[in-house]
C-alpha positions in Angstrom: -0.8 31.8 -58.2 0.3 28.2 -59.8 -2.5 25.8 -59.8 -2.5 22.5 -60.5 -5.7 20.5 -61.5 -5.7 17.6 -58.7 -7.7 18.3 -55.9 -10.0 16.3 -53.8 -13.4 15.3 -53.7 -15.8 18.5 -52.2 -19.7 18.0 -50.9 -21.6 14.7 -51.1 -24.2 15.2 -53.5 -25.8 12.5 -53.2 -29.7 13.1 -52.1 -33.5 11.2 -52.6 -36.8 12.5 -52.0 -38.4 10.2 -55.1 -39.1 7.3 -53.8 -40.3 7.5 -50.3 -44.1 8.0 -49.8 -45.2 11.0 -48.7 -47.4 11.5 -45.3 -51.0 11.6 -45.8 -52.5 12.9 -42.9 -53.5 9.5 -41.5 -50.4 9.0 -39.3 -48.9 12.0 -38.2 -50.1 15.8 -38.7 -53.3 17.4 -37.8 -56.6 15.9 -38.9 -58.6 19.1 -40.5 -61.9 17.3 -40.6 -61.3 16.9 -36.7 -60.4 20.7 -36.3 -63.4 21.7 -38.4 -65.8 19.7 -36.0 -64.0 21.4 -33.0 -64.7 24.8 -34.4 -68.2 23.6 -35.1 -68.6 23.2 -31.4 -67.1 26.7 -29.9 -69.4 28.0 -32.3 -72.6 26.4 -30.9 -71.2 26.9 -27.8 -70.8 30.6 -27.8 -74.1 31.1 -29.5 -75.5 29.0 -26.9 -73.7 31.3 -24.0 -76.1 34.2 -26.0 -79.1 33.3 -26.0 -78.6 32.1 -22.3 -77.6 36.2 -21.4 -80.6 37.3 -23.4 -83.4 35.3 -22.3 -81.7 36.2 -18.9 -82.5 39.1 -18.8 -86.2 41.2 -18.4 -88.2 41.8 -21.1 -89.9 44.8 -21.5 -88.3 46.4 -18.5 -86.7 50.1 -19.1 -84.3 51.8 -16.6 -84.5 55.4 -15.0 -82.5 57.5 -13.0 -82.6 57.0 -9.2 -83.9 60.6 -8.3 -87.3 60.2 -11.0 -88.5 56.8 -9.3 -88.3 59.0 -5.8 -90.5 61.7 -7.7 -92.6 59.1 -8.8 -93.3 57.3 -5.6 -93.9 60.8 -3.6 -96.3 61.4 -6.6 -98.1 57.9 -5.7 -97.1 56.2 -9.2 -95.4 53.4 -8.0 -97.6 50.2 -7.3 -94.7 47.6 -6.1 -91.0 47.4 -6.2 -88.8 44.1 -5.7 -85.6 45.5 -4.4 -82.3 42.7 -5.2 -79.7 43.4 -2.7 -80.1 46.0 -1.8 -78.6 48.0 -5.0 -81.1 46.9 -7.6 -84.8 47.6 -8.2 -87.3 46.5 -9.9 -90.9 47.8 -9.7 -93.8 48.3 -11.9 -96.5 51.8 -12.4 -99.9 52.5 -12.0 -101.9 53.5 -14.9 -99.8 53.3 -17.6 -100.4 50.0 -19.3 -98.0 50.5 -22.7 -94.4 50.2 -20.3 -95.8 49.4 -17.0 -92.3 47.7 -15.3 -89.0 49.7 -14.7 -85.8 49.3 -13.3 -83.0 52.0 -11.2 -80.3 51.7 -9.5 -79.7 52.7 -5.9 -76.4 54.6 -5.8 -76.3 55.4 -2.4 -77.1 53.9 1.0 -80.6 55.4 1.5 -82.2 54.6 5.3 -84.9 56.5 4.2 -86.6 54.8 1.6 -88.3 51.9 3.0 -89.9 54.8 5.0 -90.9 56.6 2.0 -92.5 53.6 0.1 -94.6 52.6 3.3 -95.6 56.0 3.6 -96.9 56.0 -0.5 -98.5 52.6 -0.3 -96.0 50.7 -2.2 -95.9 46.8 -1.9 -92.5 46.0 -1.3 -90.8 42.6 -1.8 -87.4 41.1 -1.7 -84.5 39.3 -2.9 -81.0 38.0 -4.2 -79.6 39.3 -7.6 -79.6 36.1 -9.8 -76.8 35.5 -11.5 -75.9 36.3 -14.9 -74.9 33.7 -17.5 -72.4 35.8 -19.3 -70.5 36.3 -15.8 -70.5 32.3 -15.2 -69.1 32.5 -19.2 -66.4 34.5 -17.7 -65.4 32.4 -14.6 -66.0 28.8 -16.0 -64.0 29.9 -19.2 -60.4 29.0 -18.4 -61.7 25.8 -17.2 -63.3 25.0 -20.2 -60.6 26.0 -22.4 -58.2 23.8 -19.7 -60.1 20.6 -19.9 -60.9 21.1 -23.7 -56.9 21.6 -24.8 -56.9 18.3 -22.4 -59.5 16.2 -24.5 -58.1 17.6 -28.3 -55.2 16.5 -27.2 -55.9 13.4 -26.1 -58.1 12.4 -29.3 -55.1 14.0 -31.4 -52.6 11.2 -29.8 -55.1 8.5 -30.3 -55.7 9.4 -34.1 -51.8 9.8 -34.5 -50.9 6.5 -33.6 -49.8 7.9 -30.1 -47.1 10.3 -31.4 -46.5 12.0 -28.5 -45.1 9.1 -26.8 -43.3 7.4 -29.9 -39.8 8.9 -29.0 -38.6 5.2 -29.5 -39.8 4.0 -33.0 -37.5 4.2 -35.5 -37.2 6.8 -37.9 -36.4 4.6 -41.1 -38.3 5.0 -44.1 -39.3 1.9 -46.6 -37.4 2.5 -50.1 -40.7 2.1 -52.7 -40.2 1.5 -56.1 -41.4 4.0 -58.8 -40.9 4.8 -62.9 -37.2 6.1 -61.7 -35.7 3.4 -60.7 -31.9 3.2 -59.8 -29.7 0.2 -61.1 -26.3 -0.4 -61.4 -26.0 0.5 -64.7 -26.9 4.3 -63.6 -23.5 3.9 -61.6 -20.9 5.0 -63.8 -17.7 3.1 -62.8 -17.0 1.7 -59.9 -16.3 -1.5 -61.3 -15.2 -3.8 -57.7 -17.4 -1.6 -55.6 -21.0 -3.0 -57.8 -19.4 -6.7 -58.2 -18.7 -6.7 -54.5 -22.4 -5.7 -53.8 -23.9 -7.5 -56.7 -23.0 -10.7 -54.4 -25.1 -9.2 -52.0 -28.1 -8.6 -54.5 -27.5 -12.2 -55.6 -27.8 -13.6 -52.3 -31.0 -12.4 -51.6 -32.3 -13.2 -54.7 -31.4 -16.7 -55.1 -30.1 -17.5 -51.4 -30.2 -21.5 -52.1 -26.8 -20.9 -54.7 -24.5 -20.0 -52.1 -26.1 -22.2 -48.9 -25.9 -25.2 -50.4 -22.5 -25.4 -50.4 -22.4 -24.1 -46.8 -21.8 -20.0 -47.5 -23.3 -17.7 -44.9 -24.8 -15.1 -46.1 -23.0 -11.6 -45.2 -24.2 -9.3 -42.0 -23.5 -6.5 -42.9 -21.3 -4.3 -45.7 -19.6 -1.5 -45.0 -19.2 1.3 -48.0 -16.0 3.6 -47.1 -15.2 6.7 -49.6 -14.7 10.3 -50.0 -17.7 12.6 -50.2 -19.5 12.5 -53.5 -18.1 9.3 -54.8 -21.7 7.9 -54.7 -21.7 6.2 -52.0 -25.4 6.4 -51.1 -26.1 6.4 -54.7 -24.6 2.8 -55.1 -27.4 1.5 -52.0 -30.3 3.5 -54.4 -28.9 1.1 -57.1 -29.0 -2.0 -54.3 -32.4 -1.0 -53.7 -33.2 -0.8 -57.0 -32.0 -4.0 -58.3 -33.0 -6.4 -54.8 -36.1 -7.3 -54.9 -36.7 -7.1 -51.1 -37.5 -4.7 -48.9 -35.1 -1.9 -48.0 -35.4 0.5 -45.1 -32.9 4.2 -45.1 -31.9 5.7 -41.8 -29.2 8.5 -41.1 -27.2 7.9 -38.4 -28.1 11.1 -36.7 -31.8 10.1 -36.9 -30.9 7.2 -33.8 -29.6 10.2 -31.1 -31.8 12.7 -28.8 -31.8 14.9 -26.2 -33.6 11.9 -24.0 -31.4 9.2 -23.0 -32.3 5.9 -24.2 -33.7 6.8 -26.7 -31.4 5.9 -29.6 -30.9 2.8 -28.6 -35.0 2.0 -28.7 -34.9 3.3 -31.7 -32.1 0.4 -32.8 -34.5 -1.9 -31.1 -36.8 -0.9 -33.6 -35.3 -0.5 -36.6 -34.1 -4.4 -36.3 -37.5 -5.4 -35.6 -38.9 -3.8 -38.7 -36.3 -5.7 -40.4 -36.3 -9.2 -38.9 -40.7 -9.2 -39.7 -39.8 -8.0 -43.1 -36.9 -10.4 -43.8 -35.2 -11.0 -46.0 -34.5 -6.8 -46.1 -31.6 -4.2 -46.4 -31.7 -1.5 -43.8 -28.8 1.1 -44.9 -27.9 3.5 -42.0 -26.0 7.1 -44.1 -23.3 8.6 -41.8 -22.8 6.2 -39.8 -19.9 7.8 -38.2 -22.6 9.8 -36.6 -23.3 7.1 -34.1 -20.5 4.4 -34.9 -17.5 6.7 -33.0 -15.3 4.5 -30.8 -16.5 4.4 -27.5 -14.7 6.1 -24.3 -13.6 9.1 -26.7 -16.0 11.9 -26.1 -16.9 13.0 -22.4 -19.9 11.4 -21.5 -18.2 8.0 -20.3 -20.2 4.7 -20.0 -23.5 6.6 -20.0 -23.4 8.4 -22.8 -26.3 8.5 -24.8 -24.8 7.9 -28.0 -22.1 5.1 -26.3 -25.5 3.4 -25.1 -27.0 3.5 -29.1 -23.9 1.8 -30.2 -23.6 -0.9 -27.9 -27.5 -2.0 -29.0 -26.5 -1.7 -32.2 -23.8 -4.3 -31.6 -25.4 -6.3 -29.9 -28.6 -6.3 -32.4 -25.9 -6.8 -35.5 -24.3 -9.7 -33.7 -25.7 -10.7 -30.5 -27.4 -13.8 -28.5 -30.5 -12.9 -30.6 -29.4 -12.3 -33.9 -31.3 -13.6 -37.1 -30.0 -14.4 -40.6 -32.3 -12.3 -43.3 -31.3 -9.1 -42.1 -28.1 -6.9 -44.1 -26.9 -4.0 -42.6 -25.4 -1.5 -45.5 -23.8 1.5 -44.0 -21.7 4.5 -45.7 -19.5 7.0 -44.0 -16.9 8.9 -45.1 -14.6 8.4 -41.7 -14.0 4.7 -41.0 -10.9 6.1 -38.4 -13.2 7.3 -35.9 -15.3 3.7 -36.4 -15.3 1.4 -33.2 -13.3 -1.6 -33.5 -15.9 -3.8 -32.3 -18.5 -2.2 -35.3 -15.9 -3.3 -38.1 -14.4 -6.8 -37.1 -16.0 -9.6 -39.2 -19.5 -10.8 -38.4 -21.0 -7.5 -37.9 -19.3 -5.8 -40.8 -18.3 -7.9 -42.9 -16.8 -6.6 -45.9 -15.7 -3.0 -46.5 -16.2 -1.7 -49.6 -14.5 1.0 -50.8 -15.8 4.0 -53.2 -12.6 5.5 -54.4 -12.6 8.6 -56.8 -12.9 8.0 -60.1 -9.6 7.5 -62.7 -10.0 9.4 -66.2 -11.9 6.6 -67.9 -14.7 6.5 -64.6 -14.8 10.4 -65.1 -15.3 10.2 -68.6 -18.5 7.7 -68.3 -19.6 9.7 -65.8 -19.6 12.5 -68.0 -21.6 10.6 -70.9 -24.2 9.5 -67.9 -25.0 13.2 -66.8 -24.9 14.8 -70.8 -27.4 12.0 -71.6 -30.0 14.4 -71.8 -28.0 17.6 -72.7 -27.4 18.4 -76.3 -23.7 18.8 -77.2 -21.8 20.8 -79.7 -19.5 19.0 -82.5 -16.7 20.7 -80.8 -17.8 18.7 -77.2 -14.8 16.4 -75.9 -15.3 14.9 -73.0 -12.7 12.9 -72.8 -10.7 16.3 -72.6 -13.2 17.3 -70.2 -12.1 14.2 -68.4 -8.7 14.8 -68.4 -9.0 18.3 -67.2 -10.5 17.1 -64.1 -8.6 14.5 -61.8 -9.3 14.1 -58.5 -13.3 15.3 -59.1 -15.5 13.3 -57.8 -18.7 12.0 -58.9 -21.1 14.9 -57.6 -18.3 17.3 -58.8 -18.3 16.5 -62.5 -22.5 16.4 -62.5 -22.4 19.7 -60.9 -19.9 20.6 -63.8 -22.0 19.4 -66.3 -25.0 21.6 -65.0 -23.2 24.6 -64.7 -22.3 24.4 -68.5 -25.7 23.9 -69.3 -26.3 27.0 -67.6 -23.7 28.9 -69.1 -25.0 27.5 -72.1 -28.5 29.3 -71.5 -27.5 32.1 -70.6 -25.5 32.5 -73.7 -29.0 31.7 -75.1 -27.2 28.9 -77.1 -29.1 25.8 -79.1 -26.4 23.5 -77.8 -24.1 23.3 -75.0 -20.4 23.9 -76.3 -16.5 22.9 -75.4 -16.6 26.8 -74.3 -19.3 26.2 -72.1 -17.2 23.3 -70.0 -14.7 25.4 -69.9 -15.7 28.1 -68.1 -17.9 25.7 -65.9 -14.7 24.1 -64.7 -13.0 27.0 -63.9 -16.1 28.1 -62.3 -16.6 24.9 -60.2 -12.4 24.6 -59.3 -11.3 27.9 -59.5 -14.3 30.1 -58.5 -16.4 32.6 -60.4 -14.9 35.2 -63.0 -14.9 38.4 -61.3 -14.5 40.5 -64.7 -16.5 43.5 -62.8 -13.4 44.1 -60.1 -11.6 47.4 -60.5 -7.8 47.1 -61.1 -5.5 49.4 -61.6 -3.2 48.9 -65.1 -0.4 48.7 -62.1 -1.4 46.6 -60.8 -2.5 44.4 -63.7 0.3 44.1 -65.3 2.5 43.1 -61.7 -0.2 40.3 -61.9 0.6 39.9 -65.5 4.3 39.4 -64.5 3.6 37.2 -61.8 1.5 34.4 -63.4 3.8 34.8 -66.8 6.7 33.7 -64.1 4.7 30.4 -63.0 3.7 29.9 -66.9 7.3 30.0 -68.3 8.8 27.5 -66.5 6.3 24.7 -67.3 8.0 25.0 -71.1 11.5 24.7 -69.3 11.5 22.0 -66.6 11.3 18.7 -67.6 9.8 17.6 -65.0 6.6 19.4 -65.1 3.0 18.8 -66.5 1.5 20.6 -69.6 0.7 23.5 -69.4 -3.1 24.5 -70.1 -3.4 28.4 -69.8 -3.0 31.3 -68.0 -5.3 34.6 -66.6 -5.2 37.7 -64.8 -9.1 37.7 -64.4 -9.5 37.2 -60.9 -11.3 33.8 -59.3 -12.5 33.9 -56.1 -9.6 35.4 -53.8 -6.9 35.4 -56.3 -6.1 38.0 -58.9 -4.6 35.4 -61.6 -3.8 32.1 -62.7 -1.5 29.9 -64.0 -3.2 26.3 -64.8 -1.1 23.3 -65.5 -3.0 20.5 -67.2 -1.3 16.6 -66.3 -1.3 14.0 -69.7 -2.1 11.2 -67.5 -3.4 10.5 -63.9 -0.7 9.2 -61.4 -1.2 8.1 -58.3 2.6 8.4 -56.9 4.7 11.6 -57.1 8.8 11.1 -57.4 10.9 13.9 -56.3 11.8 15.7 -59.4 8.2 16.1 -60.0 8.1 17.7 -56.5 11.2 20.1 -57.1 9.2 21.0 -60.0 6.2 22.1 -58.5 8.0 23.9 -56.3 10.3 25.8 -58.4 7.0 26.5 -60.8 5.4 27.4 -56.7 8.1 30.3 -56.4 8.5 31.1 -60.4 6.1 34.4 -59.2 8.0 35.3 -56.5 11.5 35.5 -58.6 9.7 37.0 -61.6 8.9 40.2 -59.4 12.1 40.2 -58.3 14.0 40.6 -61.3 11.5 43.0 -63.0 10.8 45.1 -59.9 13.5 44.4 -57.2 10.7 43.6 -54.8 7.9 41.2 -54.3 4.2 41.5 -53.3 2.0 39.9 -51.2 -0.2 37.9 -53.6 3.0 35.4 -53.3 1.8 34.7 -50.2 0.0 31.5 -51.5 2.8 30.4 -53.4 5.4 30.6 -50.3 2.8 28.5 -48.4 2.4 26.0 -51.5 6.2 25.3 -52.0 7.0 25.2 -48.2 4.2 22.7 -47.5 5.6 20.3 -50.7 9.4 20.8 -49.1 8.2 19.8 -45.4 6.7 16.9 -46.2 9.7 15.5 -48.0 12.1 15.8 -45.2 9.4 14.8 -42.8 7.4 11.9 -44.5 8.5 10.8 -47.8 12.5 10.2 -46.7 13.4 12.9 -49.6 16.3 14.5 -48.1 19.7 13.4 -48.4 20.9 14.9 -45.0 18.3 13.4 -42.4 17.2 10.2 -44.6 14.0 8.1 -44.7 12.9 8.6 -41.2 9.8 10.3 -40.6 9.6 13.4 -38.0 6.8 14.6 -36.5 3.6 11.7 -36.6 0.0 13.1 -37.1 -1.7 13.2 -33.5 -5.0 13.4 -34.3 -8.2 13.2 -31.4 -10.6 11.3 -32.4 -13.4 12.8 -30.5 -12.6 15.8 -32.6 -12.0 14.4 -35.7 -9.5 16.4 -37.2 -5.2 17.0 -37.0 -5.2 19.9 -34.1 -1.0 19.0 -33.6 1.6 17.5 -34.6 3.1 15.1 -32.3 6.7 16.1 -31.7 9.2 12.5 -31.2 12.4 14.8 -32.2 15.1 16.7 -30.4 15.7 20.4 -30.7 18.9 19.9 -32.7 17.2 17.4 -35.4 14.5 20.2 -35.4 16.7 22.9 -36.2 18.3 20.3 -39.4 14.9 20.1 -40.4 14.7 23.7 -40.5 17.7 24.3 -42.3 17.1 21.3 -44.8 13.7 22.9 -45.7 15.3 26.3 -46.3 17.9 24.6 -48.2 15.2 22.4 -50.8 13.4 26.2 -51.5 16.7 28.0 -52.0 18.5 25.7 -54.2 15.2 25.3 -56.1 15.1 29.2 -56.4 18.6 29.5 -57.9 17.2 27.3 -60.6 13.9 29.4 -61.2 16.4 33.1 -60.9 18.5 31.0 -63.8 15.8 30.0 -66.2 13.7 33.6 -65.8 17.2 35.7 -66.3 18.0 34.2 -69.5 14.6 34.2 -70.9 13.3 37.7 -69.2 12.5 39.2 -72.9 10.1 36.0 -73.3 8.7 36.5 -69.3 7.9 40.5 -70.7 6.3 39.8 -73.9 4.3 37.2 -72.2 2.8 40.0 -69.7 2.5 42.4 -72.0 0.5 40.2 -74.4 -1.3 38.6 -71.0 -2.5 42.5 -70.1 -3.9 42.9 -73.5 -6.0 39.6 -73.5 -6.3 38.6 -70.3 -6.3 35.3 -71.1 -3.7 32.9 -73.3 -3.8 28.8 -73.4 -0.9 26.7 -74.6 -1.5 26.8 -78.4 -1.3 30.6 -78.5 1.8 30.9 -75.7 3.6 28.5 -78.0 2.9 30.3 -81.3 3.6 34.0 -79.1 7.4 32.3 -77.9 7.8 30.6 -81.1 7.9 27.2 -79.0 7.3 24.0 -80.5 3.8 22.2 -80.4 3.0 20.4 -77.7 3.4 16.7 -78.0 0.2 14.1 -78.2 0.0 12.1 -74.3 
């Protein structure tokens, strides 16, 4: 696998959580010193309930068995009964003063007994079976519990500020200050980005310097860039250095399930800012609600169509105010609405590029500030051995040596350290532990010492920086070109270089074993890729000239290239075809050339690769008796 070193930028790693206050209970949350009153009262209610059921009941009173108190009234013990409907009774003895009352149960329907106690001489009285509190416990509870959820919840939206029904207030959050503040000078590069947006700090701090002579102050700025370029971390240094209030918002925060919603939520938001103006409200993402309108499915009445159209007409509407800056970031100004963008609501567009070698390098010094560094430490190499990084990418780099480095248990964090955190964060981790056969080893060996020849026989092609057969991620080798300086344009021998050094695998397993593999899959892909886009886009072929073939068609409501619009015939199609065929094959000839003469150099390479895994320049040089590499 040939690798070059410029890739794009990867995650935004650009997150707070210092500077906004946290909730204290008094606004949102459950009140505990409410709750603890609450289980105050169940508690006196239940013991309440008790004593109710005990004092209910008769005190004193024992019960016996149906079939005794008819022994005992036939014997002429019983003085007076009070029978309660008809199933209880309750009566009381003669001569026996220590537990005169009692109490039975009448199982049965007995016609006989009122008989039987007129016969004896019992008093007999009547009644109705009073009811028993713990049984009106039982019914009357689900009401109580109904009408008490009712009431806690009613006190609960009254002490929350009527949270329940605040589905419309803005979610922003007021940017405080605190000992960690963010300035411009913590933003490492980015050199038009902070003078473009220093402006904007100096208008709100001194807005009589620019009105005087009749400048309007901007509505709104618009920061465009890659993901981790710093972006957001450019409006923490806006916030840092204005000394008015600044309210943060995502863009997803403004949309709901409810409809309306979001744009209630814009109402808000504005209003916040218009009572605290002059103010900064930055909205993250805005793509997230920004999209054109009329490109998703929900039409006119879609709930997120319905949050951008308040928030156009708050930006720049009948009732607009001065005071109030919108700064927005997002990473997808395509998918934007025209009407968001055009001057007066967005005013300028600033754009967060990735950094060059010099940005990367201060970026590097910002982030080792507080890391100790070895004598050996170059960052400027480090630098160099890193375009197309971003921002996040290289402070992520920087932390993953100083892992490595304490892992190692080390005192300081060495140039060995950023190695293998580069490789790490670029390539993937080392995965020393996989079990390969000596095999296949060394076809690997032969493979990667194919791509790693040629970059000391092409002209065209970028220093080399070393080679591996420890596997990365996916891939069982490596073969890592390093570029002496950062370019922006490519020319075409550059490209025929890459992709003879693409398919220098492929024809190395050829000539050594007569057959190929399928870990050239990747390179195939690579060199095809590089040879379609000059016949189709840059005008590099000499047979169908500069006329591009095949324009993007890319959906906006999707947000990503799902075809590729085709404005040829079948016949230019087939040229196209054969031209691409012809770029790779004419580019092989060259690579079957170069290997062929040197194949005793491409075999003492592998066998020297499968005994150390791992050779940079210096030592391939010193191995193939090649001159040193020249200073860039």
């Amino acid at each position: 696998m040939a690798i070059n070193y410029s890739i794009d930028g990867k995650n935004d790693g650009d997150d707070d959580g210092r500077h906004y206050p946290r909730n204290n209970g008094k606004n949102g949350g459950f009140n505990f010193g409410n709750n603890r009153f609450a289980l105050f009262a169940l508690g006196a209610l239940v013991l309440l309930f008790l004593l109710m059921f005990a004092m209910g009941e008769r005190g004193g009173t024992r019960e016996i068995p149906y079939s005794i108190f008819l022994a005992r009234v036939e014997a002429g013990q019983v003085e007076e009964v009070k029978i309660l409907d008809a199933s209880e009774v309750y009566g009381r003895l003669r001569d026996v003063p220590d537990e005169p009352f009692f109490k039975t149960v009448i199982p049965y329907y007995d016609d006989s007994l009122m008989s039987l106690l007129a016969d004896n001489g019992v008093r007999v009285t009547g009644g109705a079976k009073s009811v028993s509190p713990f049984r009106l416990l039982i019914e009357f509870l689900p009401w109580v519990i109904g009408f008490g959820f009712i009431w806690f919840m009613f006190r609960q939206v009254q002490g929350s500020g009527s949270r329940a029904f605040s589905f419309g207030k803005s979610r922003a959050r007021r940017y405080l200050d605190s000992s960690r503040r963010v300035v411009f000078d913590d933003v490492a590069g980015q050199h038009e980005a902070k003078y473009e947006l220093q402006e904007v700090v100096e208008f709100l701090k001194n807005p009589a310097k620019f009105t005087r002579i009749g400048a309007r102050i901007p509505t709104g700025v618009l920061l465009v860039g890659m993901p981790g370029t710093g972006k957001t971390l450019l409006a923490k240094a806006i916030a840092g250095e204005a000394n008015v209030a600044f309210f943060h918002i995502s863009g997803s925060d403004f949309v709901e399930m409810f409809v309306g919603v979001g744009a209630s939520r814009v109402r808000d938001l504005f209003e916040q800012g218009r009572k605290s103006a002059p103010c900064i409200l930055f909205i993250d993402e805005l793509d997230a609600v920004g999209r054109t309108r009329g490109a998703g499915y929900g039409g006119g009445h879609d709930e997120r169509e319905q949050t951008l159209n308040q928030m156009l007409v708050e930006m720049d509407g009948f009732d607009s105010k001065d005071g109030v800056i919108i700064l927005a970031a997002t990473n997808r100004p395509d998918v934007l609405d025209p009407a968001l963008l055009r001057p007066g609501r967005f005013d300028r567009q600033v754009v967060v590029d990735m950094p060059d070698v010099r940005e990367r390098e201060d970026i590097l010094r910002i982030h080792t500030r507080k890391i100790p560094l070895g004598n050996d430490v170059d960052l400027s190499r480090v630098a160099r051995a890193t375009p197309g990084t971003s921002g996040a990418d290289l402070a992520n780099l920087v932390n993953e040596a100083a892992l490595f480095a304490a892992r190692n248990n080390a005192e300081t964090v060495e140039m060995a350290h950023f190695e293998e955190a580069r490789d790490k964060v670029l390539l993937g981790v080392a995965r020393r532990s996989r079990v390969i056969t000596p095999e296949e080893k060394r076809a690997t060996a032969i493979h990667e010492s194919g791509h790693a020849l040629l970059h000391y026989y092409l002209d065209d092609a970028d220093q080399f920086h070393k080679v591996t057969v420890v596997p990365h991620g996916r891939a069982l080798g490596m073969a890592l070109s390093l570029p002496e300086k950062e370019v922006f344009t490519k020319n075409r021998s550059w490209l025929l270089a890459r992709i003879k050094i693409a398919m220098g695998g492929y024809v190395a397993e050829q000539i050594v074993f007569s057959e190929t593999t399928t870990g050239t899959q990747n390179d195939i892909q690579q060199a095809t890729d590089i040879a379609r886009k000059m016949v189709c886009e840059w005008g590099m072929s000499d047979a169908l000239g500069p006329v591009a073939y095949g324009q993007e068609d890319e959906p906006i409501f999707l947000g990503k290239e799902i075809a590729r619009h085709k404005d040829y015939s079948e016949e230019t199609a087939r040229r196209i075809d054969r031209e691409i065929k012809s770029i790779i094959a004419v580019c092989m000839e060259d690579v079957r050339t170069i290997l062929t003469d040197r194949k005793d150099q491409l075999l003492l390479l592998a066998e020297t690769l499968v005994e150390h895994e791992t050779l940079d320049d210096s030592q391939i040089r010193r191995l193939l008796d090649l001159p040193p590499a020249t200073a860039s």
